[in-house]
TIMI-2910 file (N, C-alpha, C, CB; in pm, 1 decimal, decimal comma, always signed):
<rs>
+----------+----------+----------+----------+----------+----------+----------+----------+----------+----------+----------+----------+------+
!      n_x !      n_y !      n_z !     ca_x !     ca_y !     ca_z !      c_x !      c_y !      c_z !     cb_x !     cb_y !     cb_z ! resn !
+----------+----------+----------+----------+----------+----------+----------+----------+----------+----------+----------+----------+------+
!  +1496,2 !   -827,9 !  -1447,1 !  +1441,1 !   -852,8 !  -1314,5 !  +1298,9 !   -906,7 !  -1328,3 !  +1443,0 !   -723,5 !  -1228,3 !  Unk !
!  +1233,4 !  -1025,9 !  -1259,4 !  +1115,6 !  -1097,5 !  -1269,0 !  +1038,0 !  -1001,8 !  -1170,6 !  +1126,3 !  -1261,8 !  -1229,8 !  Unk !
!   +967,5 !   -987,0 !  -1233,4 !   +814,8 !   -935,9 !  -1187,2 !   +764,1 !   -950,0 !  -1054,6 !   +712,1 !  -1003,6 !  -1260,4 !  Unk !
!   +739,0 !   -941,1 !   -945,8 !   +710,9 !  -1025,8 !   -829,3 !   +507,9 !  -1004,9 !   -845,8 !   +810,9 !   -944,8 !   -650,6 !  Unk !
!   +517,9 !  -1105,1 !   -759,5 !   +372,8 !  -1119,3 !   -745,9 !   +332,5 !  -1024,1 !   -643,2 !   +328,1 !  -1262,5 !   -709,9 !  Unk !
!   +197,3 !   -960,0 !   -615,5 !   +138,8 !   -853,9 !   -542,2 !   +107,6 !  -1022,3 !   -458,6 !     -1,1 !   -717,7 !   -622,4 !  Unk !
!   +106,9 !   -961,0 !   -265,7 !    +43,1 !  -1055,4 !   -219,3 !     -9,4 !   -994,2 !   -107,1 !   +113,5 !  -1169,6 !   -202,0 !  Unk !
!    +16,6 !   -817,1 !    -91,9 !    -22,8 !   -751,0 !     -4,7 !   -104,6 !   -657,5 !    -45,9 !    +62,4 !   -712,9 !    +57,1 !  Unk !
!   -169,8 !   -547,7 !     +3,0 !   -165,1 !   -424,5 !    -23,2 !   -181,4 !   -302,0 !    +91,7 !   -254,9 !   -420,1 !   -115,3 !  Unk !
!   -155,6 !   -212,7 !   +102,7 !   -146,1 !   -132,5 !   +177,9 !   -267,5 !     -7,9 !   +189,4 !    -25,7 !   -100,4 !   +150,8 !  Unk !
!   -334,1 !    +76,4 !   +280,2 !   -395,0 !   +142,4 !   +252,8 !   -373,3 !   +262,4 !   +351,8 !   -498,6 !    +83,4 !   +234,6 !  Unk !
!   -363,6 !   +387,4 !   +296,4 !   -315,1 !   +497,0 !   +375,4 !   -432,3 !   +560,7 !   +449,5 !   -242,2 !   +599,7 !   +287,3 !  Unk !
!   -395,6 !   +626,8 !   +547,0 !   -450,7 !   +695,9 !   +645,0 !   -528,4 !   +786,4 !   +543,0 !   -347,2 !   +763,3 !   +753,5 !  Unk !
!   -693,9 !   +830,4 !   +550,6 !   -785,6 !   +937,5 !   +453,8 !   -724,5 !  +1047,8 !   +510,9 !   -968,6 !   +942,5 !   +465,1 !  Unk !
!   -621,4 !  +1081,1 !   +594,0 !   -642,4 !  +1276,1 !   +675,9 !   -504,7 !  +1305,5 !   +600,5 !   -628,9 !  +1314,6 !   +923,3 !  Unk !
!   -392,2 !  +1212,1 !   +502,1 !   -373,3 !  +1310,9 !   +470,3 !   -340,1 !  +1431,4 !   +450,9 !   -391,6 !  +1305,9 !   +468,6 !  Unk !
!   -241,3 !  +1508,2 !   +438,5 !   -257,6 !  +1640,0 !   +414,5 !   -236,5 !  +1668,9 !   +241,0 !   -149,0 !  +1718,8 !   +513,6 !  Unk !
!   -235,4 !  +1708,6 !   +182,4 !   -326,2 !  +1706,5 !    +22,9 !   -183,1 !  +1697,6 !    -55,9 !   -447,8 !  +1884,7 !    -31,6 !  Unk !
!    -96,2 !  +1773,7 !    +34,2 !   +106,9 !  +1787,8 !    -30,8 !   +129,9 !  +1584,5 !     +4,9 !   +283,9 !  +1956,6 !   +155,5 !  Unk !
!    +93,3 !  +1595,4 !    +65,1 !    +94,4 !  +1451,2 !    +95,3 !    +55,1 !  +1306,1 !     +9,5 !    +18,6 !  +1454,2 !   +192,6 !  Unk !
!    -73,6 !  +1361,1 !     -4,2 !   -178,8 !  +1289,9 !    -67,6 !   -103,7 !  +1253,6 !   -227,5 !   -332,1 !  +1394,9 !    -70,7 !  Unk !
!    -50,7 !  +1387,0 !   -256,6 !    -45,9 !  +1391,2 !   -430,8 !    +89,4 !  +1330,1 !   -436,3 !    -54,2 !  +1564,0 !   -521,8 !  Unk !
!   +196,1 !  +1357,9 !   -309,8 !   +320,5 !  +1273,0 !   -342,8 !   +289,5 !  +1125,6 !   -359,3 !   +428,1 !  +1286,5 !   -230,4 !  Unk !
!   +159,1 !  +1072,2 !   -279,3 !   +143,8 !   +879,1 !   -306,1 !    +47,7 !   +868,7 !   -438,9 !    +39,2 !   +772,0 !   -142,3 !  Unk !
!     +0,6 !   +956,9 !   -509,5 !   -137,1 !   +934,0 !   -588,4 !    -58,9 !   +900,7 !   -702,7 !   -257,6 !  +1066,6 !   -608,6 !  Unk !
!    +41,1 !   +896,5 !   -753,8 !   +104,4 !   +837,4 !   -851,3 !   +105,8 !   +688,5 !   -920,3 !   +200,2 !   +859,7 !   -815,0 !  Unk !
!   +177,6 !   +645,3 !   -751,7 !   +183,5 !   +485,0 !   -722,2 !    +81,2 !   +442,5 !   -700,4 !   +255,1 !   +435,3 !   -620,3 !  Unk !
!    -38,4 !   +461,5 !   -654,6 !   -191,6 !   +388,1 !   -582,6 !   -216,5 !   +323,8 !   -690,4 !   -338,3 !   +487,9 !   -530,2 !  Unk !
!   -298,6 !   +223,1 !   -633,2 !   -417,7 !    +92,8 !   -711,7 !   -450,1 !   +179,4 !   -789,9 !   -566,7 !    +11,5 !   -629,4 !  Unk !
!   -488,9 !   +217,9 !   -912,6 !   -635,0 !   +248,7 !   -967,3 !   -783,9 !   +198,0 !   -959,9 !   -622,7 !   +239,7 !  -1072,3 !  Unk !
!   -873,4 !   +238,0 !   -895,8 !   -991,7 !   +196,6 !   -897,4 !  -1040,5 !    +95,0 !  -1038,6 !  -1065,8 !   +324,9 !   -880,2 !  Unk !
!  -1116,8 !    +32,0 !  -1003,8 !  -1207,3 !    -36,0 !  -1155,3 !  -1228,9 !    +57,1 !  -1216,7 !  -1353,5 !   -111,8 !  -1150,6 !  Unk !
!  -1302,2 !   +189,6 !  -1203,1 !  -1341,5 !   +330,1 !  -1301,8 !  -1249,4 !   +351,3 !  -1372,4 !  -1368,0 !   +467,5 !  -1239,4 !  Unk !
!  -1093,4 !   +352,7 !  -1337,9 !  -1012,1 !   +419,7 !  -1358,9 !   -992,4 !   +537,8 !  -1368,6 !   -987,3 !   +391,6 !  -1413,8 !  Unk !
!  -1074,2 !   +573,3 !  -1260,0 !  -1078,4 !   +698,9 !  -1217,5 !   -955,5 !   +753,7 !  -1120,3 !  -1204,7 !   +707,8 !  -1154,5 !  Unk !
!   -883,0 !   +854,1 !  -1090,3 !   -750,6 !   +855,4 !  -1038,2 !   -838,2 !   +785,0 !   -902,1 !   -650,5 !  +1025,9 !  -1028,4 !  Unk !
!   -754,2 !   +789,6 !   -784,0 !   -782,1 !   +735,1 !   -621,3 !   -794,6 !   +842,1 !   -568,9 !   -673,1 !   +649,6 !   -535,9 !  Unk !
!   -894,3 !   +845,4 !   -451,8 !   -964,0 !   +976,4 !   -373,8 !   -833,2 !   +959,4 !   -289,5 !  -1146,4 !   +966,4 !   -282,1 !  Unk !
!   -797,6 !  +1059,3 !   -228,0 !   -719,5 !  +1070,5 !   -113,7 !   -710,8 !  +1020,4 !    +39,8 !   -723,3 !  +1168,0 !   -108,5 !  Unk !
!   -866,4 !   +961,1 !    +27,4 !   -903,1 !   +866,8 !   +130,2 !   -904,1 !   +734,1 !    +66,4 !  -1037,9 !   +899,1 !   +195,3 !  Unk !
!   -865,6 !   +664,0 !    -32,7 !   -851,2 !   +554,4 !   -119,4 !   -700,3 !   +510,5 !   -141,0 !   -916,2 !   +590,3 !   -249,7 !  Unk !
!   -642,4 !   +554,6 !   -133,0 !   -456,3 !   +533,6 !   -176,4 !   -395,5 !   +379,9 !   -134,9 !   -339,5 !   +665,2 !    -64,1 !  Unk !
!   -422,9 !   +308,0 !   -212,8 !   -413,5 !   +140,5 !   -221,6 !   -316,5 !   +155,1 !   -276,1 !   -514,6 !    +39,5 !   -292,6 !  Unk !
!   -173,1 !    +99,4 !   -255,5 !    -78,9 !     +8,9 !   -314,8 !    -72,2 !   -137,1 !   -315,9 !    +20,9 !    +38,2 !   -271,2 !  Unk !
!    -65,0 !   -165,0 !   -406,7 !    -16,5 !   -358,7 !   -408,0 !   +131,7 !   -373,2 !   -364,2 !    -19,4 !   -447,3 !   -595,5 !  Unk !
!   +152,2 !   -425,6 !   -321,7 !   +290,7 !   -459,1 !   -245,7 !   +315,6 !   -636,8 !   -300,1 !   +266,5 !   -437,0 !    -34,6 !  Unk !
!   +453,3 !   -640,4 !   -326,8 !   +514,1 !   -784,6 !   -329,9 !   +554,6 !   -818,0 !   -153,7 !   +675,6 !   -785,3 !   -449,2 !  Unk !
!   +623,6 !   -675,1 !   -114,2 !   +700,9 !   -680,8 !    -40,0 !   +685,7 !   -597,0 !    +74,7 !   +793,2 !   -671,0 !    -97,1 !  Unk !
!   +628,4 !   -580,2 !   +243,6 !   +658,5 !   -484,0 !   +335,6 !   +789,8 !   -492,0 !   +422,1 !   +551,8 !   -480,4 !   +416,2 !  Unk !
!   +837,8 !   -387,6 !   +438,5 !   +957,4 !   -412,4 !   +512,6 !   +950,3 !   -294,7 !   +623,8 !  +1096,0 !   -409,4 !   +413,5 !  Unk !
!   +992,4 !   -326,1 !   +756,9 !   +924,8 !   -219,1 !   +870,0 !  +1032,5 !   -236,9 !   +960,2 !   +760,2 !   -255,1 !   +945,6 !  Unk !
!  +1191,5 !   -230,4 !   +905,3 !  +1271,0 !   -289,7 !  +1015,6 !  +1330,8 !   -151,1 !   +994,4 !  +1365,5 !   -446,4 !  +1004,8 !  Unk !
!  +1293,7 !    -49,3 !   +927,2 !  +1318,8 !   +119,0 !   +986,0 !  +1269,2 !   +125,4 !  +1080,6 !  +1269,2 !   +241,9 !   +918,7 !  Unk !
!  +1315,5 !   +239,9 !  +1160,8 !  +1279,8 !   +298,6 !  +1259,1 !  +1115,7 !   +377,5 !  +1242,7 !  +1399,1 !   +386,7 !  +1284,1 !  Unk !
!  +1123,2 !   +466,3 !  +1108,6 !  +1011,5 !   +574,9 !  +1087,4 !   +967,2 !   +494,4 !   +970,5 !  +1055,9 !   +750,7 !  +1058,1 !  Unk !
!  +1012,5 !   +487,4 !   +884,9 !   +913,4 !   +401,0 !   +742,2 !   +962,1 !   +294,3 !   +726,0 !   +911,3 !   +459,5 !   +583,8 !  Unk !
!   +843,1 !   +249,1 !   +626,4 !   +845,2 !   +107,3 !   +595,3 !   +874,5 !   +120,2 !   +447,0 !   +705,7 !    +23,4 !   +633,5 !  Unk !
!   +917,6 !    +24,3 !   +359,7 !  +1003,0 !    +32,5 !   +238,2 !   +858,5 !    -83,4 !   +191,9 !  +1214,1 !    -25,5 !   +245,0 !  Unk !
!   +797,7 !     +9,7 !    +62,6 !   +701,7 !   -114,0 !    +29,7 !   +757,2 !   -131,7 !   -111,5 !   +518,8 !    -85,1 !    +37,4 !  Unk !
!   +737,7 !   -217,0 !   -115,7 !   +788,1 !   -287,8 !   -285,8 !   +650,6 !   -274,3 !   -359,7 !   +847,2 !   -493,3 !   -289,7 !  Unk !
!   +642,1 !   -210,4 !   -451,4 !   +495,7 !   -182,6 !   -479,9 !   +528,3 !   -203,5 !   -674,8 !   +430,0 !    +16,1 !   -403,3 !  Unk !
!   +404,4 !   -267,6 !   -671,4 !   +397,7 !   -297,1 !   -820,2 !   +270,6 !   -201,8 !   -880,7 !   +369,5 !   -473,2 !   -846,5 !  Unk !
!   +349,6 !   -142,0 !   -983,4 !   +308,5 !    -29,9 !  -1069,9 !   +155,7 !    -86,6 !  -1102,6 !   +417,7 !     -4,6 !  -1214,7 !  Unk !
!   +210,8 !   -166,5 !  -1251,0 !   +104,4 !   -220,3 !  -1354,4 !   +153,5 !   -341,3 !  -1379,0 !    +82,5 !   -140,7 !  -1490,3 !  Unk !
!   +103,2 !   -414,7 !  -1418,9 !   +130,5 !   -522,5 !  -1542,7 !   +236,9 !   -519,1 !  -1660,0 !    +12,2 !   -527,3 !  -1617,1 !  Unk !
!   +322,3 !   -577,0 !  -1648,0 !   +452,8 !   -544,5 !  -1730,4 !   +566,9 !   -502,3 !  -1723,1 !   +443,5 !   -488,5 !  -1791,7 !  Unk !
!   +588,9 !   -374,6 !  -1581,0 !   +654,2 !   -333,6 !  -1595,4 !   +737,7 !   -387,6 !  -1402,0 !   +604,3 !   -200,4 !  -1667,5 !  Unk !
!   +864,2 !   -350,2 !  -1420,7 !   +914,8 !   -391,0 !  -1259,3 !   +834,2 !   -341,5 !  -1159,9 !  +1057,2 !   -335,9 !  -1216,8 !  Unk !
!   +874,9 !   -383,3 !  -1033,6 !   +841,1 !   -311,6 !   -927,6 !   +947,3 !   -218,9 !   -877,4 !   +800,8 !   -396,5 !   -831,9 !  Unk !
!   +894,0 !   -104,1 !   -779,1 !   +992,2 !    -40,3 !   -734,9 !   +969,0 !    -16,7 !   -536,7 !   +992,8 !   +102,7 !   -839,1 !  Unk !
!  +1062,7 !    +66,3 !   -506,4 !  +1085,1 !    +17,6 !   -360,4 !  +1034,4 !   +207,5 !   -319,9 !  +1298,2 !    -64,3 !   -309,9 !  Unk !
!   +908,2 !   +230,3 !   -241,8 !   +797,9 !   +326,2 !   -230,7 !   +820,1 !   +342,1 !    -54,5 !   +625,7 !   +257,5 !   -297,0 !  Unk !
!   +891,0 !   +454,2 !     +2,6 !   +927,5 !   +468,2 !   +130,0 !   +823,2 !   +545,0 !   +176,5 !  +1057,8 !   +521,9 !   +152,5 !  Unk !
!   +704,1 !   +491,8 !   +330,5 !   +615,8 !   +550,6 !   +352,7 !   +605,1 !   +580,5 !   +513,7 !   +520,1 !   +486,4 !   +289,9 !  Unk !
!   +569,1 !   +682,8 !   +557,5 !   +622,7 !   +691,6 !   +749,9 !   +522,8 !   +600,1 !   +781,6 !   +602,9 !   +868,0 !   +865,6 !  Unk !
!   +539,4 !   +523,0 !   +891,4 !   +454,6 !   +479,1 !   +916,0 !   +304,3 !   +515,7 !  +1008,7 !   +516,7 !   +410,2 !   +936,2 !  Unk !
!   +364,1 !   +631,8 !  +1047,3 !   +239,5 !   +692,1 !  +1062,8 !   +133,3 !   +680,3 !   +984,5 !   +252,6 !   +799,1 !  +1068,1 !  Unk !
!   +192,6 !   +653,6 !   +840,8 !    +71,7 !   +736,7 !   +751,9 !     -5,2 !   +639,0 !   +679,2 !   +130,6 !   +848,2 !   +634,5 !  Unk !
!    +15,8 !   +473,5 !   +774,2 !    -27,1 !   +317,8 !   +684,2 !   -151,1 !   +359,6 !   +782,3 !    +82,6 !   +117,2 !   +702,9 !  Unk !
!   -282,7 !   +301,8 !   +708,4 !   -396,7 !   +325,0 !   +805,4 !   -377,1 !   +126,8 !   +784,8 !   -581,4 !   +447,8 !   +742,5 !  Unk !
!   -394,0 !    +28,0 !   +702,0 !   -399,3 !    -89,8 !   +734,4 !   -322,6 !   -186,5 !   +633,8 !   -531,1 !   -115,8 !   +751,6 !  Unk !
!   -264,9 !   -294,2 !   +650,1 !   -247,9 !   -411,1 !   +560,8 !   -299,4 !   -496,6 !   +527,4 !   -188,7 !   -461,3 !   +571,7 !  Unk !
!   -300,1 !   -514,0 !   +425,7 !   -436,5 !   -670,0 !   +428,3 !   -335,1 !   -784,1 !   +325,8 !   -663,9 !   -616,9 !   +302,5 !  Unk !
!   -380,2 !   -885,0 !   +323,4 !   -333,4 !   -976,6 !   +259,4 !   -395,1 !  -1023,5 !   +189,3 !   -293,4 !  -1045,4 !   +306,6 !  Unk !
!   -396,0 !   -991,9 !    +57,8 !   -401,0 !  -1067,5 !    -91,8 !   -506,5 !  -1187,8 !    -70,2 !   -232,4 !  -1138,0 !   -145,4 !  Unk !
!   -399,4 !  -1305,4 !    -10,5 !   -431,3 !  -1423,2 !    -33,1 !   -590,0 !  -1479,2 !    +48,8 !   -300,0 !  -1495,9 !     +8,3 !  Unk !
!   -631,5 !  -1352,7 !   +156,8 !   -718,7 !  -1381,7 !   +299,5 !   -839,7 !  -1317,5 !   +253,2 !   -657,2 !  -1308,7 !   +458,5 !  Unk !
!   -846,7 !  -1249,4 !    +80,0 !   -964,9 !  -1197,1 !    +50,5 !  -1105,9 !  -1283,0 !    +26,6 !   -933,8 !  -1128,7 !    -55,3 !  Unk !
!  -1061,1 !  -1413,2 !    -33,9 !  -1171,4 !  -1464,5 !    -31,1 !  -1228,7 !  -1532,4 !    +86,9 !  -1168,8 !  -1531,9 !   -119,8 !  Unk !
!  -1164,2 !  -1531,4 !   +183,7 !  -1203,3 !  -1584,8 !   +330,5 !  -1311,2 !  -1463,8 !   +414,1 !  -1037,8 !  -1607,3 !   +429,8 !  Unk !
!  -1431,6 !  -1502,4 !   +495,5 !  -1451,4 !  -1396,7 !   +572,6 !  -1394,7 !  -1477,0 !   +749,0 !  -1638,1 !  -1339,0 !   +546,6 !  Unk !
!  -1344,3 !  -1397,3 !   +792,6 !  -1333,9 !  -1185,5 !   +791,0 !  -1235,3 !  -1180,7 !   +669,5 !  -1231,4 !  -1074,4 !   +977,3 !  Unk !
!  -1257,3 !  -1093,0 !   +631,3 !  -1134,8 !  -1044,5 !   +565,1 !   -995,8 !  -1001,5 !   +667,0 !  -1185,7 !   -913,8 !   +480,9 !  Unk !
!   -873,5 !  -1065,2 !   +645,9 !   -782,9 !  -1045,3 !   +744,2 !   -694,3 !   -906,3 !   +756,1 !   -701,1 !  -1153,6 !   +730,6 !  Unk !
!   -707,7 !   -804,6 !   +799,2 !   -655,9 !   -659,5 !   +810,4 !   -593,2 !   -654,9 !   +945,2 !   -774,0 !   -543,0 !   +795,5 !  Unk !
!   -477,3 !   -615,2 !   +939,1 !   -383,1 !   -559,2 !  +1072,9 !   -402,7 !   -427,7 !  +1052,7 !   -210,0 !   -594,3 !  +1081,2 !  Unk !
!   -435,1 !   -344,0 !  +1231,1 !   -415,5 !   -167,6 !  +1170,1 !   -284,8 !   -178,0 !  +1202,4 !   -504,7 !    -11,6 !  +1253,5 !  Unk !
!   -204,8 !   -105,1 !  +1149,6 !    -60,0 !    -41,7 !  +1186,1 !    -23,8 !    -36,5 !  +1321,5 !    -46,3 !    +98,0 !  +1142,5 !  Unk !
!    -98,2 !     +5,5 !  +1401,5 !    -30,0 !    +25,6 !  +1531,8 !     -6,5 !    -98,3 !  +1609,0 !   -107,0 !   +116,9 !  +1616,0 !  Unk !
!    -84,4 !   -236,2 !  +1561,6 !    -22,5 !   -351,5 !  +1598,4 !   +105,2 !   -439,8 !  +1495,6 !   -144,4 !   -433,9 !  +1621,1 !  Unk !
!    +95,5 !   -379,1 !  +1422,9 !   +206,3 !   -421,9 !  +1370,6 !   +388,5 !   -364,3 !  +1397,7 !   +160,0 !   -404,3 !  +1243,6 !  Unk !
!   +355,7 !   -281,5 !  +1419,6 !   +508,4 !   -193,5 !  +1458,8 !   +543,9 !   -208,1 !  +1631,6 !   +483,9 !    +10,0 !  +1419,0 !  Unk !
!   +405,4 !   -242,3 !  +1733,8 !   +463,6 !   -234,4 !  +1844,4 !   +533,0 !   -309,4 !  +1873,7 !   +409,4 !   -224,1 !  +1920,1 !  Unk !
+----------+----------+----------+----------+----------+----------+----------+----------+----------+----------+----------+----------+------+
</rs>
């Protein structure tokens, strides 16, 4: 299976509840430090969002470098925003919060 390219990423709500927190802290971005991700930090790279559930969205989220991606089911309650990859070097930076995206 080919690799997909990251062209999203996702960033979760900081509140969290900590049972919560540690089920996504696996999959998250790693910071530049490489320090694990604060619980108010939980970045996934996404190839792929998919939001045609009812309650979650199915993100295709790429691990690391090398290895596949896999398919990371999240309520959507719990997306604080999306941003797009490609809109970083532009200002504004382009971010949807969640609640316009699902209505």
């Amino acid at each position: 299976m080919a690799i997909q390219q990251c062209r999203y990423f996702v960033r979760l709500r900081p509140d969290l509840s900590p049972q919560e927190a540690s089920e996504f802290r696996a999959f998250a971005q790693k910071p530049p430090s490489g320090k694990p991700s604060s619980d108010g930090r939980l970045t996934f790279a996404c190839a792929r969002i998919d939001f045609t559930h009812p309650i979650f969205a199915k993100l295709t989220v790429s691990l690391e470098d090398g290895t596949s991606s896999m398919d990371l089911w999240v309520h959507h309650q719990a997306i604080l925003m999306i941003g797009d990859f490609a809109e970083m070097e532009r200002a504004p930076v382009a971010l949807m919060p969640i609640r316009d995206a699902v209505a």
